[in-house]
Backbone bond lengths (Angstrom), bond angles and torsions (degrees), N, CA, C in turn:
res aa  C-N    CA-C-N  psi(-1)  N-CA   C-N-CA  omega(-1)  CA-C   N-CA-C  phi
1 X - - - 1.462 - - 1.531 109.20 -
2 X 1.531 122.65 117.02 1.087 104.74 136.79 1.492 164.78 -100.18
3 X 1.753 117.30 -160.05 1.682 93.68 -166.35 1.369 104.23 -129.98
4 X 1.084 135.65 -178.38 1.463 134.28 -167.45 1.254 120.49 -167.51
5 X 1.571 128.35 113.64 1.770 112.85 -156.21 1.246 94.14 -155.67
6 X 1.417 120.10 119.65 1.718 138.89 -169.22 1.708 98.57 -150.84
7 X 1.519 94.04 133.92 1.469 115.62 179.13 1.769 91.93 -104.84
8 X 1.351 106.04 122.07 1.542 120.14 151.33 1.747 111.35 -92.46
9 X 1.309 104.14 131.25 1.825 129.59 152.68 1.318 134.36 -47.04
10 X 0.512 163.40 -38.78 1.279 157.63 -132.50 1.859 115.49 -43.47
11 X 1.662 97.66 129.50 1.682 110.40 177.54 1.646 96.38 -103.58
12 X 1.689 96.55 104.96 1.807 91.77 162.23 1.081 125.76 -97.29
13 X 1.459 120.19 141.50 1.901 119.02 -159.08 1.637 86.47 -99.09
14 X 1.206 118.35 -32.64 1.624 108.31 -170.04 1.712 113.81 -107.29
15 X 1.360 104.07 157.91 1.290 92.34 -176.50 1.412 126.70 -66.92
16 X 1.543 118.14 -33.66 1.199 126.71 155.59 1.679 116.05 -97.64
17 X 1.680 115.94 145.55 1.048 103.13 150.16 1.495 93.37 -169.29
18 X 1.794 117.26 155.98 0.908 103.84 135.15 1.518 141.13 -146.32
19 X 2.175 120.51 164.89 1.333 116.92 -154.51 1.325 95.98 -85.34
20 X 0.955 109.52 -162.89 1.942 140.41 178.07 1.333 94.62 -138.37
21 X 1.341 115.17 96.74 1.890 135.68 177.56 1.464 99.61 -80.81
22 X 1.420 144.61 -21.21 0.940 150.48 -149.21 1.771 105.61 -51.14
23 X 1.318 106.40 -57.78 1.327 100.65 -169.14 1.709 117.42 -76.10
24 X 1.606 108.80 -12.39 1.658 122.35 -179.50 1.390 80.05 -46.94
25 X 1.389 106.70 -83.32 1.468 147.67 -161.04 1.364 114.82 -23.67
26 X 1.521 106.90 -43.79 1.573 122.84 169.75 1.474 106.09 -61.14
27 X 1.764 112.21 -63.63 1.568 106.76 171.81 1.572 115.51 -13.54
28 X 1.444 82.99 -71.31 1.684 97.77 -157.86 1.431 109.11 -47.42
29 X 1.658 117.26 -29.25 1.778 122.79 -161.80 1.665 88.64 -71.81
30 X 1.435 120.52 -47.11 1.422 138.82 -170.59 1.508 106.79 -48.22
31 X 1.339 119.31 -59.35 1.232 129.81 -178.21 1.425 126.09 -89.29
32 X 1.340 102.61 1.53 1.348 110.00 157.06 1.773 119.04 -86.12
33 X 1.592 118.51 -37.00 1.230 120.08 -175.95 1.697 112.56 76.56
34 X 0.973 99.74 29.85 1.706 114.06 -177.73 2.003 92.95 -89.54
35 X 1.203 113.17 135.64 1.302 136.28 149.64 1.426 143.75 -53.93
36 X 1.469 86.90 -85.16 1.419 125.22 166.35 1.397 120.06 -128.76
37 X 1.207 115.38 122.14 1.292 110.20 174.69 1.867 112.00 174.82
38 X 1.398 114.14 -153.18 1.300 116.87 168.33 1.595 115.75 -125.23
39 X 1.659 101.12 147.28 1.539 101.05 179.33 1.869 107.08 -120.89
40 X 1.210 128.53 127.95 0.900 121.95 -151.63 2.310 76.92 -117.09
41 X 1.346 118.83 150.40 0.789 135.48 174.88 1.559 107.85 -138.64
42 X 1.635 96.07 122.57 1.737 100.46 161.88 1.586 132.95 -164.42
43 X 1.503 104.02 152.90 1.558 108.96 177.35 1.398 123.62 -40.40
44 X 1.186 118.68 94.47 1.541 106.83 170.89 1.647 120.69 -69.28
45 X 1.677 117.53 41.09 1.542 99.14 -164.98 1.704 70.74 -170.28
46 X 2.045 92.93 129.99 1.555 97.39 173.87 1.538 121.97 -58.94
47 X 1.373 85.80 -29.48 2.126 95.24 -176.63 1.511 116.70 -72.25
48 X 1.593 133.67 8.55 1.417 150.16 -122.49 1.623 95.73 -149.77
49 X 1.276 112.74 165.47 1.713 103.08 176.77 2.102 82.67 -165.93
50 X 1.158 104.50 173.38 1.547 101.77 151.37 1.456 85.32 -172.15
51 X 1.181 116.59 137.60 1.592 159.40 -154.76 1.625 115.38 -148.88
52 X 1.438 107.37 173.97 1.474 105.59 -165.77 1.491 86.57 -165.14
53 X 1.569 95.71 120.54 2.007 132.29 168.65 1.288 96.30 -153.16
54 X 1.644 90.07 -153.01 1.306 116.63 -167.52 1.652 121.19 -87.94
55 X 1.436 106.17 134.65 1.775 98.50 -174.62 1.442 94.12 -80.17
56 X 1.040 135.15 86.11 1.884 149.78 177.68 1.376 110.51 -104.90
57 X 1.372 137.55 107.68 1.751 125.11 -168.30 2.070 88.80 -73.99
58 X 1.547 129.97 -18.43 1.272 109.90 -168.33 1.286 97.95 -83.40
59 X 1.543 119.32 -37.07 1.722 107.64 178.86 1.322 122.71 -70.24
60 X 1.543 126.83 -32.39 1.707 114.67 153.61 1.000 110.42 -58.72
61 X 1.476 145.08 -2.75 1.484 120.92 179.79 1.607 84.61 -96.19
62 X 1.225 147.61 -11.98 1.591 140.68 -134.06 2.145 70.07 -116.62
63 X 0.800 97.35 -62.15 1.825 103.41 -170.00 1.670 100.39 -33.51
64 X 1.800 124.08 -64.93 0.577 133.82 157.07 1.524 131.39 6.17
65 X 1.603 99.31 -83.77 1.760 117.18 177.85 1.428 103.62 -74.57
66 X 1.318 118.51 -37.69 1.187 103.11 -157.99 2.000 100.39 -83.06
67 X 0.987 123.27 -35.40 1.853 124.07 170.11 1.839 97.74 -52.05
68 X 1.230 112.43 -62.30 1.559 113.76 169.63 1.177 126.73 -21.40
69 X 1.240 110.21 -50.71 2.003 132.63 -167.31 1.946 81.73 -95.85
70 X 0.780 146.18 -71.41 1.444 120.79 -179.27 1.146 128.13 -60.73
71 X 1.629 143.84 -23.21 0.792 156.79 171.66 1.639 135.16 -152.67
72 X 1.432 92.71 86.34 1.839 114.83 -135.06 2.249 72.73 -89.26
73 X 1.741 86.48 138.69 1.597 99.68 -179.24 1.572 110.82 -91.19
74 X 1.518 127.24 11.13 1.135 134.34 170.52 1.872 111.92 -130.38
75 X 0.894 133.46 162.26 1.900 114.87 -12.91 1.766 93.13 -82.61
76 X 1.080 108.23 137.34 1.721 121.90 -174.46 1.981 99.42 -49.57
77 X 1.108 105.40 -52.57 1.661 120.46 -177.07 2.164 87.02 -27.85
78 X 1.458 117.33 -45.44 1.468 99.95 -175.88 1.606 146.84 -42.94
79 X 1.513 85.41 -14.59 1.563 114.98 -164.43 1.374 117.22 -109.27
80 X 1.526 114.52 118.81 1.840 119.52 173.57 1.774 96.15 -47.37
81 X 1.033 111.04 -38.43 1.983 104.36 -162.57 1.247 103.13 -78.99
82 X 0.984 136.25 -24.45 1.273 120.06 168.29 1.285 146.14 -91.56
83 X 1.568 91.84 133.07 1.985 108.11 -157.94 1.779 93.94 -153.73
84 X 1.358 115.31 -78.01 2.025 106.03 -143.02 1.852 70.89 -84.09
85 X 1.631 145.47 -40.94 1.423 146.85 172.41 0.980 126.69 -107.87
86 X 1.173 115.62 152.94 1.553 115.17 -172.37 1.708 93.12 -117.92
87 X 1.805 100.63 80.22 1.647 105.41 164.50 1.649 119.48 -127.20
88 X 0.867 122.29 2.99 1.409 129.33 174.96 1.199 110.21 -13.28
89 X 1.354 115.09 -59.41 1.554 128.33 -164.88 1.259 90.35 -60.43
90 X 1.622 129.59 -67.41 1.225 129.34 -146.37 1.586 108.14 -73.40
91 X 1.409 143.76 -28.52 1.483 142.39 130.36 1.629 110.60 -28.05
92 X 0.943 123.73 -47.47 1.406 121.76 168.80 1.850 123.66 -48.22
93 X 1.676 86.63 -65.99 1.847 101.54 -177.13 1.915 100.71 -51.16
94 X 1.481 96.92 -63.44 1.396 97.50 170.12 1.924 132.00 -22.68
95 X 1.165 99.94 -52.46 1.466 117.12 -170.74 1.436 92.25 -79.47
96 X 1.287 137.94 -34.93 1.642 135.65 163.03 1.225 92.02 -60.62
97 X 1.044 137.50 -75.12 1.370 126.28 -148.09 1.487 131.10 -59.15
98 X 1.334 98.41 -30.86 1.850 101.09 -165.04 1.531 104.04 125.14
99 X 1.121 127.63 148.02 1.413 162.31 135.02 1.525 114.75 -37.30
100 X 1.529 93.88 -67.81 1.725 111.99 -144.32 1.062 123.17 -146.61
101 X 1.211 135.06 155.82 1.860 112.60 172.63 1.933 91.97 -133.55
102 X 1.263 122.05 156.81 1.009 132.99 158.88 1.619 112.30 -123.92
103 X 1.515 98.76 135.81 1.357 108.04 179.35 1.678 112.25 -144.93
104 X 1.834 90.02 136.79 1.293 99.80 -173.52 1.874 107.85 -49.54
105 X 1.471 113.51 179.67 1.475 116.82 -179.83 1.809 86.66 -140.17
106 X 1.112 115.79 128.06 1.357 126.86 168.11 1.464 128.93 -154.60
107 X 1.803 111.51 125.74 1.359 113.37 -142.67 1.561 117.48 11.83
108 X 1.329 98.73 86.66 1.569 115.56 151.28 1.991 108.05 74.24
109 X 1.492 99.13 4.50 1.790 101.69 -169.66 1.339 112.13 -124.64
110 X 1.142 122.49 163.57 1.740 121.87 165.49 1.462 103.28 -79.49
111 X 1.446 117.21 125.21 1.284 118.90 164.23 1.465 110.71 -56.83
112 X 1.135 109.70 97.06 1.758 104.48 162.35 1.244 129.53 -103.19
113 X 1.322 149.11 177.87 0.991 136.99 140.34 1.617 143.82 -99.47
114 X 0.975 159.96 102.71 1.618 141.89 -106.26 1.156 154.07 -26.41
115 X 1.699 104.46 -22.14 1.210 117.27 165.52 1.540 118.79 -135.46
116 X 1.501 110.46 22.53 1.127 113.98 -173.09 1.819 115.27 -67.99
117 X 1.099 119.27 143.10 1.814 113.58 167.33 1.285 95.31 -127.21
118 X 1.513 112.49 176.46 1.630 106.25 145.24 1.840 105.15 -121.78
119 X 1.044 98.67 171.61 1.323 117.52 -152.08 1.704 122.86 -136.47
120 X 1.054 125.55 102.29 1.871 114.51 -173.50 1.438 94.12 -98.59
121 X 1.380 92.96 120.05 1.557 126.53 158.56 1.541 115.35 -78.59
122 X 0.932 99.35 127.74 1.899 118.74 -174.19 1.630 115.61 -119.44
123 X 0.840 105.01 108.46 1.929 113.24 -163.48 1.710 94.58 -104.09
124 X 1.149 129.54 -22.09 1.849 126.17 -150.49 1.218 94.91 -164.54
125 X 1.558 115.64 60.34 1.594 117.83 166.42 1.482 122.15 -78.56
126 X 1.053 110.91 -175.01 1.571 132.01 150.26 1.703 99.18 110.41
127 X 0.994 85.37 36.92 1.899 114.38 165.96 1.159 139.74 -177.32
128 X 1.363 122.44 161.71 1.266 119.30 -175.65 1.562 143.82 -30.17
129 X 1.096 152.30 86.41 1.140 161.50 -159.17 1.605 134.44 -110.49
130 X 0.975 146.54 143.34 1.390 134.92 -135.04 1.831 93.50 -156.23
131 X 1.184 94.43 134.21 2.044 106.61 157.31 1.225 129.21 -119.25
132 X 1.016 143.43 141.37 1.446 128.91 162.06 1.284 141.39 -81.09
133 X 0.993 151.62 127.33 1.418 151.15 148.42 0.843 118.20 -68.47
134 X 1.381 137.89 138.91 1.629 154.39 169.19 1.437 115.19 -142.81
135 X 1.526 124.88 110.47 1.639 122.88 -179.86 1.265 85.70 -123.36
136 X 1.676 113.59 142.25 1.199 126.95 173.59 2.065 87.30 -135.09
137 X 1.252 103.63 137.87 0.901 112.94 137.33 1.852 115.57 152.17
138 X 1.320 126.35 -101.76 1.148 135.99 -171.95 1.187 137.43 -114.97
């Protein structure tokens, strides 16, 4: 079996945003030479998530309001955690969002299903930020 382990960057200018990793992600399957197997993708940052839908500009705007209305980032004063940052919210959106995504690997592709991407969610930007890749397999 083999293994495969790449840290992606990411510089976020805004406090929220989120990318479409999809094609990093492919790199990485490419340059790993994996077959068959599994690719495990994840947030290295509690305020961070990466998940997998639709690349839709109306459903990131829908993601948007709707993380907002559950876990509104003003007025900060709402939150026990906040003191040296004002991220509460964004530990919050995060913990909605996901961790991680795992995705099958089959002949040489991400098993998707038609409109699937994956996607890093950014709750506490305007710095450096990191994901992981992990392919194990064949």
């Amino acid at each position: 079996m083999k293994s495969y382990r790449k840290e992606l960057w990411f510089n976020v200018k805004q406090r929220r945003e989120l990318i479409n990793i999809t094609p990093l992600v492919e790199e990485c399957l490419n340059e790993s030479g994996i077959k068959e197997g599994l690719l495990l993708c994840n947030a290295m940052h509690i305020t961070a998530s990466v998940f997998i839908n639709d690349d839709e500009s109306g459903l990131h705007n829908d993601y948007e309001k709707w993380l907002e209305k559950l876990a509104p980032e003003k007025p900060y004063s709402q939150y026990a955690h906040n003191g040296y940052e004002d991220n509460a919210d964004a530990h919050l959106k995060r913990t909605i969002m996901g961790r991680e995504v795992v995705v099958a690997v089959t002949d040489s592709k991400l098993d998707f299903g038609t409109w699937e991407r994956i996607f890093y969610g950014e709750f506490d930007g305007k710095r450096k930020k990191r994901v992981l890749v992990k392919i194990i397999g064949e």
